[in-house]
KEDO-315858 format. One record per residue: residue number from 1; residue in three letters; y, x, z of N, C-alpha, C in turn. Coordinates in steps of 0.1 Angstrom, whole numbers, always signed. Last residue first. Example, Ala and Ser with C-alpha at 12.3 -4.5 7.8 and 13.67 -1.06 7.14 Angstrom:
BEGIN
NODE; 2; ser; -22; +128; +71; -11; +137; +71; +0; +129; +79
NODE; 1; ala; -57; +132; +78; -45; +123; +78; -33; +132; +78
//
This chain:
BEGIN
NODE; 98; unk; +387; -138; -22; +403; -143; -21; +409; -144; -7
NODE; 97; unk; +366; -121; -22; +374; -111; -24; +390; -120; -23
NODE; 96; unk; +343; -143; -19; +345; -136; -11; +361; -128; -9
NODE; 95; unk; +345; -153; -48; +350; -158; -37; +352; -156; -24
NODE; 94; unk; +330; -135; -65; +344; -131; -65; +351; -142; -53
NODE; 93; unk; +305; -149; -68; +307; -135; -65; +320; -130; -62
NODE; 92; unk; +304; -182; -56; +307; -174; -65; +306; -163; -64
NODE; 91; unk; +280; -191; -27; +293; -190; -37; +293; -182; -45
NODE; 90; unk; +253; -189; -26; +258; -202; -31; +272; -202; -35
NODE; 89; unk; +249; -173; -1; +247; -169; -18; +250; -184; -28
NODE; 88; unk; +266; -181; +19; +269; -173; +11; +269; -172; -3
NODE; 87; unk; +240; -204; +22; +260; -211; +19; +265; -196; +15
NODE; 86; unk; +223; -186; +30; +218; -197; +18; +231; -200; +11
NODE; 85; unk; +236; -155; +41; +230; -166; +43; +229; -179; +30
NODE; 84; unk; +225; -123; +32; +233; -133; +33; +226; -143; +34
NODE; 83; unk; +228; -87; +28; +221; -100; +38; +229; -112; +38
NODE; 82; unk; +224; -57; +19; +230; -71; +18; +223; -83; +20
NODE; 81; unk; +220; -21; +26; +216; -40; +27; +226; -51; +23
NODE; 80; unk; +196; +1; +20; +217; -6; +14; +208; -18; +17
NODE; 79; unk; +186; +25; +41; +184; +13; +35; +196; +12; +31
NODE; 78; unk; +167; +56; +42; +182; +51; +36; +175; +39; +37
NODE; 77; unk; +142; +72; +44; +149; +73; +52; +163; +67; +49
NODE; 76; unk; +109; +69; +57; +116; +57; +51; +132; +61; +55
NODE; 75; unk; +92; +75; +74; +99; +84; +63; +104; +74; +54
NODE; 74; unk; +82; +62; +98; +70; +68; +86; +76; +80; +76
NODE; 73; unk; +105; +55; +107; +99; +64; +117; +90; +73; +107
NODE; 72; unk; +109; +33; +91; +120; +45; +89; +114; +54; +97
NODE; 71; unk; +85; +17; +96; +85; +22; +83; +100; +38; +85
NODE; 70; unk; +94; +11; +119; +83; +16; +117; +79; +26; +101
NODE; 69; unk; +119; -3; +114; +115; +5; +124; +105; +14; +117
NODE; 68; unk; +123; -29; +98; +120; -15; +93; +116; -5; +102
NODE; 67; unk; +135; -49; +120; +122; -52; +114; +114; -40; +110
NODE; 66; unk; +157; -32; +124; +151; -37; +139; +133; -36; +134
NODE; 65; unk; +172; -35; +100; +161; -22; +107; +156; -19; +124
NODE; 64; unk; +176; -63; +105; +164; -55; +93; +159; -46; +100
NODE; 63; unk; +188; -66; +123; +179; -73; +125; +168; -66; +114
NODE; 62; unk; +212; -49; +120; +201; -43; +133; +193; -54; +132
NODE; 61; unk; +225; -66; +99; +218; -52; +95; +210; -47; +106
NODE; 60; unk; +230; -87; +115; +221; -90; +102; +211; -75; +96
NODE; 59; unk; +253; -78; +133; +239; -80; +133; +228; -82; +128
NODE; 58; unk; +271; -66; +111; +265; -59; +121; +250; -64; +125
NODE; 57; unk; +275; -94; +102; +275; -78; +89; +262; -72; +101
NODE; 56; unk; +267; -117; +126; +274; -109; +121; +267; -97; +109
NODE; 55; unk; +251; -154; +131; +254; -130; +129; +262; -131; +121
NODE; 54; unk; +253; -176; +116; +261; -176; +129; +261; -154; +131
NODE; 53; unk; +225; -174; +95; +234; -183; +101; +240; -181; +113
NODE; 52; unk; +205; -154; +94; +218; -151; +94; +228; -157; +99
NODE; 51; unk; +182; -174; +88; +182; -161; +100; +194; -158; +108
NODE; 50; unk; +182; -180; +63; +189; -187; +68; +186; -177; +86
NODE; 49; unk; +188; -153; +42; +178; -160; +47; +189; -171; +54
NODE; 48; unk; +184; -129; +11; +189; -145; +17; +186; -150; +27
NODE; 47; unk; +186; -94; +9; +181; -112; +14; +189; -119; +11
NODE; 46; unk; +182; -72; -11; +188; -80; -8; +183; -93; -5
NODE; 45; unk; +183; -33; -2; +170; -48; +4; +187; -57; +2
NODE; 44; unk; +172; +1; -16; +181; -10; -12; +175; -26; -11
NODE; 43; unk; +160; +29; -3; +158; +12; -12; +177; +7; -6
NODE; 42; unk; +147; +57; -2; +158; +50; -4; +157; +37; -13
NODE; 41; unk; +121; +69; -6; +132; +70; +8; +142; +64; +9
NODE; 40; unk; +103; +67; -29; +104; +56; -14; +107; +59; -3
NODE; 39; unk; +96; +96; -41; +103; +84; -39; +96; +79; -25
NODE; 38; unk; +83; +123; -45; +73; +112; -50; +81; +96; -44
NODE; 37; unk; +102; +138; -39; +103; +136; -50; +90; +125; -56
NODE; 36; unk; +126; +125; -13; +111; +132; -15; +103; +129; -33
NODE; 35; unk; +152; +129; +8; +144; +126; -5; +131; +130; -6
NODE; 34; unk; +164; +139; +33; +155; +124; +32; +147; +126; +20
NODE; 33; unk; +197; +143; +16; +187; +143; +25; +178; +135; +26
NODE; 32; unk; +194; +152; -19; +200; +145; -11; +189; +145; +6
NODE; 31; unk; +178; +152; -43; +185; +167; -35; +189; +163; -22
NODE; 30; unk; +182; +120; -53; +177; +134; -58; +187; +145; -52
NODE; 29; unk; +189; +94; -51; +195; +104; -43; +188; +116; -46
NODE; 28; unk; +178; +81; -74; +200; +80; -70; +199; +93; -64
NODE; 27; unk; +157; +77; -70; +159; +84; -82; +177; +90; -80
NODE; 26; unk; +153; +60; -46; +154; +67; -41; +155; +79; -54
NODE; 25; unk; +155; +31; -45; +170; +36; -57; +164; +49; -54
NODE; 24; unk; +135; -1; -50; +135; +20; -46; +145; +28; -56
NODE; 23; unk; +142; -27; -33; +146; -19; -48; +145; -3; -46
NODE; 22; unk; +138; -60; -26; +140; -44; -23; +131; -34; -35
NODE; 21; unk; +147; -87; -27; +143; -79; -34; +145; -66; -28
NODE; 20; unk; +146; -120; -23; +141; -109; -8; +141; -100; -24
NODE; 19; unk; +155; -158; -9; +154; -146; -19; +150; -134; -9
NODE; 18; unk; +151; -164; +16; +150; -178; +6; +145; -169; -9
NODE; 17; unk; +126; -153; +42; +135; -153; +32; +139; -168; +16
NODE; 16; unk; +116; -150; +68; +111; -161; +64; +128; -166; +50
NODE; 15; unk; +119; -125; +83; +135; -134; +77; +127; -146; +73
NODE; 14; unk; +93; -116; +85; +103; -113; +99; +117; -121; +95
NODE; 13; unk; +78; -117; +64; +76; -124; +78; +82; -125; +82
NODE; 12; unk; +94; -102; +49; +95; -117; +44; +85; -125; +57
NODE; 11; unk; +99; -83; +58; +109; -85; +56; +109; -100; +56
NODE; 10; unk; +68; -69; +58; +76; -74; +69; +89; -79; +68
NODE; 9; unk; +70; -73; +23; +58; -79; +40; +67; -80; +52
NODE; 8; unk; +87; -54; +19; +88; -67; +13; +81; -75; +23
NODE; 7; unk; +77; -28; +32; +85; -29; +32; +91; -47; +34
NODE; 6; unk; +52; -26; +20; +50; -28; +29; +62; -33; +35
NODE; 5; unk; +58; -27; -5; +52; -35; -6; +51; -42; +11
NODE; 4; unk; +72; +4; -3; +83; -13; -9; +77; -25; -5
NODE; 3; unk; +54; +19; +2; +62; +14; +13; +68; +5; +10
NODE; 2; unk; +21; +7; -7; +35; +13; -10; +45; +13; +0
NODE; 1; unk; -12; +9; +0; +0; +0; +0; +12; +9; +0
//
């Protein structure tokens, strides 16, 4: 099992997700700390969940790598998160920025 695969598993027990993609950018960080040339140091994870409702930026992100733990201990070493709730991803992309 991959770390993305393992990664997507606990993500999707642990948010009971509406959407869930995590994405091995770990090609981006070549040289960079953490890297390892056989990948899956660096993902990036976008949710949806309803989880979110009422957290904060802050808490949404110590809820992932609350969940990741195990995996960042393994060598899992970057996440990019974007975590939003159902009414977030429901607006426009640019509606945030008014």
């Amino acid at each position: 099992m991959t770390a993305r695969s393992r990664l997507s598993a606990i993500l999707t027990e642990g948010l009971r997700p509406i959407s869930l993609e995590v994405v091995d950018e770990s090609h981006h960080h070549a040289g960079h700390a953490g890297w390892r040339q056989e990948g899956e140091t660096h993902f990036r994870v976008k949710v949806v969940s309803a989880s979110f409702v009422g957290k904060s930026r802050v808490d949404r992100h110590r809820m992932i790598n609350a969940l990741a733990a195990e995996e960042l201990r393994a060598g899992l070493h970057a996440l990019a998160i974007e975590a939003r709730t159902p009414e977030e991803a429901a607006l426009p992309v640019d509606a945030g920025a008014r």
